[in-house]
Structure formats: C-alpha cells, structure tokens
N, CA, C and O of each residue as an XYZ file, in Angstrom:
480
protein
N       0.834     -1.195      0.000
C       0.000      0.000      0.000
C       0.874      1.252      0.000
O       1.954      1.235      0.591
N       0.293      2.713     -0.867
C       1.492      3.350     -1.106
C       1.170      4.302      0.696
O       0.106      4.473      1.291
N       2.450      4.682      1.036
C       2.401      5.552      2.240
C       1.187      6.637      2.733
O       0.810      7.382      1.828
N       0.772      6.753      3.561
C      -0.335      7.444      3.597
C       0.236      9.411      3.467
O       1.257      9.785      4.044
N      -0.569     10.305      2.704
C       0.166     11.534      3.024
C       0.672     12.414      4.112
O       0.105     12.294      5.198
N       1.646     13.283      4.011
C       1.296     13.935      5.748
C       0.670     14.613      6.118
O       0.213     15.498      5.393
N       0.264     14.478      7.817
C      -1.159     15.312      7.820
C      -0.805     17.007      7.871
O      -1.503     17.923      7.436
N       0.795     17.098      8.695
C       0.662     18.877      8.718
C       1.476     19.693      7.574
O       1.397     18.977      6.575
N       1.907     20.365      7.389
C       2.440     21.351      6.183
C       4.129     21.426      7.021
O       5.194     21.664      6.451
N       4.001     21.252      7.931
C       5.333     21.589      8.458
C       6.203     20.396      7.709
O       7.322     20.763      7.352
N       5.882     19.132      7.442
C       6.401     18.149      7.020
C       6.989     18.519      5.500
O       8.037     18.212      4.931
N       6.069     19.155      5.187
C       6.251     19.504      3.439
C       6.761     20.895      3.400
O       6.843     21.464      2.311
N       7.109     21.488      4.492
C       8.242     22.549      4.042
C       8.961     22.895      3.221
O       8.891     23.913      2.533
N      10.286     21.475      3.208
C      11.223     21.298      2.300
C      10.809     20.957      1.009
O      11.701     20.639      0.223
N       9.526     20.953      0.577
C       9.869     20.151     -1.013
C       8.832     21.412     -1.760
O       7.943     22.159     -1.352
N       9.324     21.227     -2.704
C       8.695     21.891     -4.488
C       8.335     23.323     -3.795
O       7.223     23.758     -4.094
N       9.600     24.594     -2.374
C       9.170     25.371     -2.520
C       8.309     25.946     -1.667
O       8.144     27.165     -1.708
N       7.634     25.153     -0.770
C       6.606     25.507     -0.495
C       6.780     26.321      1.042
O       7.566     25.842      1.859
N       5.981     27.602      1.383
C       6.284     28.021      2.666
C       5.538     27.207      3.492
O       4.639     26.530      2.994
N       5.821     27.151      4.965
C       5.426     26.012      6.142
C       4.338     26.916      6.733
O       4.366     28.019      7.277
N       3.024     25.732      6.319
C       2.296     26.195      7.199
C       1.226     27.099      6.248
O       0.126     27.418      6.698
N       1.730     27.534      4.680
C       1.272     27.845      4.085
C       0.169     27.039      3.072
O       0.671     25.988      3.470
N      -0.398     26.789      2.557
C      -0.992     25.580      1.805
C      -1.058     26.182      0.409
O      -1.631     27.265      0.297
N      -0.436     25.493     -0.872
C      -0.392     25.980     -1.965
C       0.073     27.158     -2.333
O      -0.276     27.443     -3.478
N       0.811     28.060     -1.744
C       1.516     29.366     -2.329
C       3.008     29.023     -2.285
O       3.633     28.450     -1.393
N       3.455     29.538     -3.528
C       4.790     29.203     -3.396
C       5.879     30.203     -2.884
O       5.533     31.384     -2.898
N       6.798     29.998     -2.556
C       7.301     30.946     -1.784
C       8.498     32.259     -2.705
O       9.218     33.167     -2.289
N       8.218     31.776     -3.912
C       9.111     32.442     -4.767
C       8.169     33.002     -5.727
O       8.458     33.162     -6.913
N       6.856     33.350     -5.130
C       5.514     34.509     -6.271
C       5.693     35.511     -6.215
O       4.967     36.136     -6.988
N       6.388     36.144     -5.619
C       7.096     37.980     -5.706
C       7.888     38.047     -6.651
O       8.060     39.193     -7.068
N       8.544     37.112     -7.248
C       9.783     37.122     -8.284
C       8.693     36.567    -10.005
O       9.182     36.353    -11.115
N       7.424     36.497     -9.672
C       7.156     36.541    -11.182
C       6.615     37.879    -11.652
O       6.008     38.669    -10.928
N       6.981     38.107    -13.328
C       6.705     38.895    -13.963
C       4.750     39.334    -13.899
O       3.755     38.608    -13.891
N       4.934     40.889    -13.864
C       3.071     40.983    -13.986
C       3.281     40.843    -15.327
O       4.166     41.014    -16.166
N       1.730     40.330    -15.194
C       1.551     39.841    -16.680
C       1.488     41.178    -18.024
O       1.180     42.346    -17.786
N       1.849     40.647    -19.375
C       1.580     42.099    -20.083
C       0.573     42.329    -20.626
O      -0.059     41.417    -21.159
N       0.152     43.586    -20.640
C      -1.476     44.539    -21.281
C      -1.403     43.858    -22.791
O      -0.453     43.925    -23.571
N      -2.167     43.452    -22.909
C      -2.501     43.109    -24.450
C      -3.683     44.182    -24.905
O      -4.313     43.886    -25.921
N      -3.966     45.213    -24.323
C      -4.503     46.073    -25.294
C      -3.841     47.303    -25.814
O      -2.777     47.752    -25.388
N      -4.477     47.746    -26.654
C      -3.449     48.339    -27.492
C      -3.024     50.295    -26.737
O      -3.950     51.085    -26.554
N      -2.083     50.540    -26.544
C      -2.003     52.053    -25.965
C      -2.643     52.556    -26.692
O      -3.149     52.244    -27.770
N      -2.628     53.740    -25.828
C      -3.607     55.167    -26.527
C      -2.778     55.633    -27.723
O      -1.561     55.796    -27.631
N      -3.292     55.791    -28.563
C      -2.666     56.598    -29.457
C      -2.384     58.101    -29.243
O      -2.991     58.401    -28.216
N      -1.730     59.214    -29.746
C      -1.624     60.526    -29.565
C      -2.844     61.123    -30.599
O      -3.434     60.379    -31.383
N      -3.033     62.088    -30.520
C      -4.237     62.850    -31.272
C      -3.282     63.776    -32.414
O      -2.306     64.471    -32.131
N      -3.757     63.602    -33.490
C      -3.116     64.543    -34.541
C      -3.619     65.451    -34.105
O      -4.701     65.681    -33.564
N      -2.072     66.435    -34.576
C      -2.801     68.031    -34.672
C      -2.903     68.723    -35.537
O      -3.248     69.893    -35.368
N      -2.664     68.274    -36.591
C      -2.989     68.668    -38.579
C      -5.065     68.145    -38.678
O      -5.766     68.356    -39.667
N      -5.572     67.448    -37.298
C      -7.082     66.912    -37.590
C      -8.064     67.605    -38.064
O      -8.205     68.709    -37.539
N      -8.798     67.321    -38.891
C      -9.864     68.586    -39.347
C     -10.961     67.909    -38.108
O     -10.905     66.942    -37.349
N     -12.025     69.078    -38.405
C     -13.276     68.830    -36.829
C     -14.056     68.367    -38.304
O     -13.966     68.581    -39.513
N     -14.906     67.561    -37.299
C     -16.239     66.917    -38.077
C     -17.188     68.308    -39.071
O     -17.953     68.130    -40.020
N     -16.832     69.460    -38.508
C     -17.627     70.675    -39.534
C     -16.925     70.865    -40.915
O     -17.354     71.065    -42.052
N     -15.501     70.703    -40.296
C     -15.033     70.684    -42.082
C     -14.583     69.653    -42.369
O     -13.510     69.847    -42.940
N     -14.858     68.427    -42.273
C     -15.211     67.386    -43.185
C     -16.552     67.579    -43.971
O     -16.692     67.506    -45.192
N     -17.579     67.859    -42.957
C     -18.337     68.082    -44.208
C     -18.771     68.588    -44.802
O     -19.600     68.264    -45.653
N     -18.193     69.903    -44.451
C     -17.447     70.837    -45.738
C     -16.885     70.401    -46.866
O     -17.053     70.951    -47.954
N     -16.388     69.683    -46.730
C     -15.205     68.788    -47.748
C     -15.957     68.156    -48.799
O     -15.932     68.484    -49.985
N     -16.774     67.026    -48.169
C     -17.665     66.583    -48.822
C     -19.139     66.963    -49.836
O     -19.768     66.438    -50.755
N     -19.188     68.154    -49.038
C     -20.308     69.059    -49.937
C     -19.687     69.504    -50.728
O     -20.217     69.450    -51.838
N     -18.599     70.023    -50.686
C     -17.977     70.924    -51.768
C     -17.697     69.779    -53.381
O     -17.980     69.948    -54.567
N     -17.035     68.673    -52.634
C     -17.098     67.497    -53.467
C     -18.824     67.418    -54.356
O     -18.994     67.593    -55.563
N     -19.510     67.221    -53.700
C     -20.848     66.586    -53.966
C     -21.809     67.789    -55.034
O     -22.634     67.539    -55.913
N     -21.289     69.148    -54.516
C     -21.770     69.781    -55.234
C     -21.093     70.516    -56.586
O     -21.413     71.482    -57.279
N     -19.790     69.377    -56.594
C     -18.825     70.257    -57.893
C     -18.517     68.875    -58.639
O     -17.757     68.932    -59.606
N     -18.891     68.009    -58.375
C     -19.100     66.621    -59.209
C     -19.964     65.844    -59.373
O     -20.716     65.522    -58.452
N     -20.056     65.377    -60.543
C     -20.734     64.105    -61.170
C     -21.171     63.224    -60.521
O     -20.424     63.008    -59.567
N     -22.188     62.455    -60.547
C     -22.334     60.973    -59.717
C     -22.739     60.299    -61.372
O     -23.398     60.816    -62.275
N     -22.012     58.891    -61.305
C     -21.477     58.511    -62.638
C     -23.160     57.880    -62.422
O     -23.803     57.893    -61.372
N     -23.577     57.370    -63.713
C     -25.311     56.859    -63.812
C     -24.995     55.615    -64.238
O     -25.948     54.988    -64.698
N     -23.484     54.824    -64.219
C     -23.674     53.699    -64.437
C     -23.734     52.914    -63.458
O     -22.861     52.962    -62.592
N     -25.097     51.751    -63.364
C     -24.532     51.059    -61.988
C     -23.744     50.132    -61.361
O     -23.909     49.395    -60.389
N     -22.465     50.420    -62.465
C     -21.611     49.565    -62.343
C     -20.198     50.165    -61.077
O     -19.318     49.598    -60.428
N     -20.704     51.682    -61.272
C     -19.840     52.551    -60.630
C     -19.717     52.804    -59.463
O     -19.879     53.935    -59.004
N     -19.343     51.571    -58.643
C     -20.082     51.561    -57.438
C     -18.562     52.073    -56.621
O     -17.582     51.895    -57.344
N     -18.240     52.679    -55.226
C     -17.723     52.731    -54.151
C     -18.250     52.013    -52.885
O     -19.441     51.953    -52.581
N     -17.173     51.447    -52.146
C     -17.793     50.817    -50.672
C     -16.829     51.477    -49.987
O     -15.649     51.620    -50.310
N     -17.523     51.961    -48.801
C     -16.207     51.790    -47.502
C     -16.206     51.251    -46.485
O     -17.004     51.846    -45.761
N     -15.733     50.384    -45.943
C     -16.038     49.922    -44.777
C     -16.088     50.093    -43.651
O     -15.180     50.802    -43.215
N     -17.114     49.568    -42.628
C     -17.769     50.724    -41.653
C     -17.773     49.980    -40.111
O     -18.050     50.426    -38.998
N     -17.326     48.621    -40.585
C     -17.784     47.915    -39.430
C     -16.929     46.236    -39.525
O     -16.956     45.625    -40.593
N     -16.466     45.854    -38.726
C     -16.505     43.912    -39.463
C     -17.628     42.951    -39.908
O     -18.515     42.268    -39.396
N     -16.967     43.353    -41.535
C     -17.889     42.700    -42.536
C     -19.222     43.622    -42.478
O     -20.326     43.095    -42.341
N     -19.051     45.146    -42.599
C     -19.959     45.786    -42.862
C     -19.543     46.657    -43.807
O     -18.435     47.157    -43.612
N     -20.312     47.069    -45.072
C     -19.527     48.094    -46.046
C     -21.044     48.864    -46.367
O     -22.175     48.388    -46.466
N     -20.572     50.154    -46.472
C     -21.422     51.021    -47.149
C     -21.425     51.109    -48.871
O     -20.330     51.019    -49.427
N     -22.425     51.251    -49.550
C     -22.265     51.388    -50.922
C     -22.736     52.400    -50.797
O     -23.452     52.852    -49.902
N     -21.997     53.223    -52.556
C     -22.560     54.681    -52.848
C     -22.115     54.509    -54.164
O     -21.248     53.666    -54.393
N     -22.835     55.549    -55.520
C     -22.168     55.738    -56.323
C     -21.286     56.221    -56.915
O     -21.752     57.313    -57.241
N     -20.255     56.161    -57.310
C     -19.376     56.841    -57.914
C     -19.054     58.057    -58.359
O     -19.238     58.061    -59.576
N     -18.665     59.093    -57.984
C     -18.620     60.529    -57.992
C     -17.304     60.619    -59.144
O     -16.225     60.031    -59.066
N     -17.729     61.452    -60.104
C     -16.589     61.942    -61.628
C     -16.331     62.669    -61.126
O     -17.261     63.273    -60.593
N     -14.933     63.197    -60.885
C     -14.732     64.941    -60.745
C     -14.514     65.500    -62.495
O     -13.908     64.926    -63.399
N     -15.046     66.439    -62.512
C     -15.264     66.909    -63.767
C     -13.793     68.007    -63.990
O     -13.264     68.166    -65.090
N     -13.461     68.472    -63.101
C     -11.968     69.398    -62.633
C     -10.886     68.541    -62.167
O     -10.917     67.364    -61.805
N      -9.916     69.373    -62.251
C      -8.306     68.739    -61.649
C      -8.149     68.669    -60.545
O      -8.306     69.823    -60.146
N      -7.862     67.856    -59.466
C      -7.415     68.672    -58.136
C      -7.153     69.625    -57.812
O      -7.864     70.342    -57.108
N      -5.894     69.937    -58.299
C      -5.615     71.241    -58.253
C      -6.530     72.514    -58.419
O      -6.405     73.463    -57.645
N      -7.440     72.517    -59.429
C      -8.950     73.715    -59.891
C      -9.555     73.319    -58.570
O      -9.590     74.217    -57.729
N     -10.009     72.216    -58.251
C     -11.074     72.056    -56.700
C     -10.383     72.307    -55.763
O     -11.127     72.629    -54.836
N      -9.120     72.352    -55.403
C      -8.697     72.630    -54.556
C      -8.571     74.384    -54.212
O      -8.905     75.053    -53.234
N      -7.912     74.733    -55.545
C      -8.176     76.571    -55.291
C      -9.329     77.118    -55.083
O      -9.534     77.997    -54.246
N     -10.408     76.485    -56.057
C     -11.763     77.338    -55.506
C     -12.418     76.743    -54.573
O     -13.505     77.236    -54.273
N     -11.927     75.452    -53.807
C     -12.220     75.351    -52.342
C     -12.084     76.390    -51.473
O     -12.789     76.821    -50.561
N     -10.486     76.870    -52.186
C      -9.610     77.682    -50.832
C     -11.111     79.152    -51.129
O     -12.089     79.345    -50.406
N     -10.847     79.661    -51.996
C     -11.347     80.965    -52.238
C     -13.047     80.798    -51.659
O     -13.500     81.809    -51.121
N     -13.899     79.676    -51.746
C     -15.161     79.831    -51.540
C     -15.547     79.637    -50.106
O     -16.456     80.260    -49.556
N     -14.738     78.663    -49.498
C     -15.040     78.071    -48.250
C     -13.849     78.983    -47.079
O     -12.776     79.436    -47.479
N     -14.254     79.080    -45.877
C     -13.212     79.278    -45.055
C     -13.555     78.554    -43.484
O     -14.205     79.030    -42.554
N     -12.893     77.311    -43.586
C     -12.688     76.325    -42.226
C     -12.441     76.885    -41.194
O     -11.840     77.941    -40.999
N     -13.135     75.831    -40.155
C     -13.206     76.622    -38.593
C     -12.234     76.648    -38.131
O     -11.828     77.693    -37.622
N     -11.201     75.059    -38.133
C     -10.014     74.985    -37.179
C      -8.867     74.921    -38.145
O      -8.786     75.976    -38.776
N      -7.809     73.898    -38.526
C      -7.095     73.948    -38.854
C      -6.713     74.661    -40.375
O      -7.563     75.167    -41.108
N      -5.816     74.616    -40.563
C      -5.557     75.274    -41.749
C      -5.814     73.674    -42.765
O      -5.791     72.568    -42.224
N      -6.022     73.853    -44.117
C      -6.392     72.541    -45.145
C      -5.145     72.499    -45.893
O      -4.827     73.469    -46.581
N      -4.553     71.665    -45.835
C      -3.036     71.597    -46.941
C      -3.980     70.599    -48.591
O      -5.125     70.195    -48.793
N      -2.868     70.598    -49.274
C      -3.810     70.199    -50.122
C      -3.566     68.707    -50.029
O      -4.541     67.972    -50.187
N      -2.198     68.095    -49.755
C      -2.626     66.400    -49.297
C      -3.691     65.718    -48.459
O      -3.918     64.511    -48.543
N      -4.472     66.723    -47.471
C      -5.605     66.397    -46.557
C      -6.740     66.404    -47.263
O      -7.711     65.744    -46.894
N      -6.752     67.321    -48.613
C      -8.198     67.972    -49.486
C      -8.596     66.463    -50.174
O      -9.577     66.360    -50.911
C-alpha cells in the first residue's frame, strides 16, 4: 500500500518550494513577472485633424462640384464595421485637383485647422 500523506504542512516545508504552514503558495511569487497589457495604448491625437464641420465641408464641396457617374456599375464601398460596407455611387470629378482645390480655398473658409492640399 502506497504511504499514507502527511497530515501537517510543516512536514512539506522542504519540497517543491513551499512556505510552512502555508498551503499551496509558493514561496518564490514575488519574483514573477506581472503579466503584459494586451490592449493596445492610446494613441496621440493629430494636430494637422480637421473637426467633423469641415469634413463636411469637404464633402459638400465634393458633392456639389461633381458628377455621380449613372452607371450602376460605378459603385464605391467603404467599410464601416466587421464585414460591414457602405455602398454609394461613384462621384466623376469633372476638374483637376488642383482647380477644386483653389476654388475650395477661395469659396469656403474652415473653422479649425488650416487645409493643406494632401488632406483635401
């Protein structure tokens, strides 16, 4: 028959660690690592950001100086969600960047930041 266990903790002092008298804590748990954040840090906030008023600024100016193509093949999606996409149709610009971009500057004047033309 195998040995019966011991009944007090003082017996099991010496083995795998263990403090006397303690039951199941090991005596070397101050020396492990805290565990690491698996979520993701904060990001910093741009400060080139346009405010939600002149975005859609942006977009009107778009909407009202271009085309929406009539084929319905001309489709745009963007995606909005996981495995969620918006459809819309296809907007022609009928001008250069550059032309929408100057008579952006001259017609419109934004609340906060200044508009470079890589942001337009």
């Amino acid at each position: 028959p195998p040995p019966p266990p011991p009944a007090d903790e003082a017996a099991v002092a010496g083995t795998s660690g263990r403090a006397a008298g303690v039951s199941g804590i090991r005596q070397f748990a101050a020396l492990r690592r805290p565990p690491v954040p698996l979520a993701p840090s904060a990001r910093a906030e741009r400060k080139d950001k346009l405010s939600i008023a002149d975005v859609a600024k942006v977009h009107a100016f778009f909407y009202d100086n271009g085309a929406v193509s009539p084929c319905t093949r001309d489709r745009v999606r963007r995606r909005v969600g996981p495995n969620l996409w918006q459809l819309a149709q296809a907007l022609v610009a009928m001008q250069t960047m550059d032309a929408l971009f100057s008579q952006f500057q001259t017609e419109n004047v934004l609340c906060g930041t200044a508009l470079s033309y890589s942001s337009f």
